[in-house]
C-alpha positions in Angstrom: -3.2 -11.7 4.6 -1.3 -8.4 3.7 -3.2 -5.5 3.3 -2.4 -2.6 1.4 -3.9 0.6 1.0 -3.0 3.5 -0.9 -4.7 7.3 -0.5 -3.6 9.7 -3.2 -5.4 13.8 -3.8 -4.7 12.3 -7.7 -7.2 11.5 -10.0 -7.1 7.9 -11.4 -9.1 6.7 -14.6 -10.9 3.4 -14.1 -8.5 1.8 -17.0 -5.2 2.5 -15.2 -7.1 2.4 -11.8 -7.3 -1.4 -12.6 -4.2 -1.9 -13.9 -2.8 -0.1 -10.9 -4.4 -2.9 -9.0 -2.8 -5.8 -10.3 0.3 -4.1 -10.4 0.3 -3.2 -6.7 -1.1 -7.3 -5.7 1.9 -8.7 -7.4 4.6 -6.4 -6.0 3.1 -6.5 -2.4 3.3 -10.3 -2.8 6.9 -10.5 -3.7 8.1 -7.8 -1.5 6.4 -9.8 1.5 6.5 -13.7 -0.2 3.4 -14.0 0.9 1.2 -16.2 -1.9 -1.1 -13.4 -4.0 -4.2 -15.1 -3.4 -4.0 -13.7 -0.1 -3.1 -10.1 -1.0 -5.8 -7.4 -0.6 -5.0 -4.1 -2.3 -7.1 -1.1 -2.1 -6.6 2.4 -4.0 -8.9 5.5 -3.2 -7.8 8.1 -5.3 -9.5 11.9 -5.4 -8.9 11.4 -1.2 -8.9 14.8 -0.1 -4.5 15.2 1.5 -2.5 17.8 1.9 0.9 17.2 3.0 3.3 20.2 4.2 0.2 22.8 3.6 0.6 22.2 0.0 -1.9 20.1 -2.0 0.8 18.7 -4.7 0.7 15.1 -5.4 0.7 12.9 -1.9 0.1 9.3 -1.5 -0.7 7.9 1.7 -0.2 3.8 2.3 -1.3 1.8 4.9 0.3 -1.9 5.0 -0.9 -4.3 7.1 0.3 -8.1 7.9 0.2 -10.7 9.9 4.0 -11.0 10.7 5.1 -8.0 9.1 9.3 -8.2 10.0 10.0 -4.6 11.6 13.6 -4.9 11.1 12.7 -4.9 7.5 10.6 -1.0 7.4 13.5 0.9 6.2 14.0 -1.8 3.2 10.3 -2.0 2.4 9.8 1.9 2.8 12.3 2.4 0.2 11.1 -0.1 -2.6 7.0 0.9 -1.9 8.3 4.7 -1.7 10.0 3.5 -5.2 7.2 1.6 -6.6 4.5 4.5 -5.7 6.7 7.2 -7.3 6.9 5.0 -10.3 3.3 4.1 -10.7 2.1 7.6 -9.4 4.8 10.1 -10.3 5.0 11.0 -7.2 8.1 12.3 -5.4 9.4 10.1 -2.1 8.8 12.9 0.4 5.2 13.2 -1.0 4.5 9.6 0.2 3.9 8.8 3.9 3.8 4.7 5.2 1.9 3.3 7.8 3.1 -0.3 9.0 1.0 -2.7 11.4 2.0 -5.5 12.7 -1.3 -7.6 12.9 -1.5 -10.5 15.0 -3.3 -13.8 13.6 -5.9 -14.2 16.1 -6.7 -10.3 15.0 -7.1 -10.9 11.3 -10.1 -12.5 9.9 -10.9 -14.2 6.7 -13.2 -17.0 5.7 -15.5 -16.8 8.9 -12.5 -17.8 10.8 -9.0 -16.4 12.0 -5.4 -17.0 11.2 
């Protein structure tokens, strides 16, 4: 079950926020081909960042998934890094990544684990 989070100091409408959502579920589950019903995507936007001492537009993403290939960070950096600065107009060195690697036994869903 990916897992992805974003954190942006940008202020979102409730509209777009939504769409956003979708959006984000769909490209997560083709950039992993992982199934979508499976794909949890948060967005918290107004989060408080500063990035460089400069309070400009900064995302913050945290993906996690069981089975997440690490030889494959720099590829997926570049198309979320791509994806975000579409979405969210916001430049590539503005946007930080955080990947986990989660073991199935560590992830639960359904009162059970993978």
């Amino acid at each position: 079950m990916p897992y992805f989070s974003i954190e942006t100091n940008q202020t979102i409408d409730q509209i777009s926020n939504q769409e956003l959502l979708k959006k984000t579920s769909a490209f997560i589950a083709g950039l992993l081909g992982k199934p979508e019903p499976y794909v949890m995507i948060s967005i918290k936007p107004e989060t408080p960042l500063i990035l460089g001492g400069i309070d400009e537009p900064t995302v913050f993403v945290q993906l996690k998934s069981i089975g997440l290939p690490k030889d494959r960070t720099a590829e997926l950096s570049e198309k979320i890094c791509g994806f975000i600065g579409q979405e969210l107009g916001v430049p590539k060195d503005r946007i930080y990544i955080d990947f986990k690697d989660i073991k199935g036994k560590m992830f639960g869903w359904n009162g059970k684990t993978f």
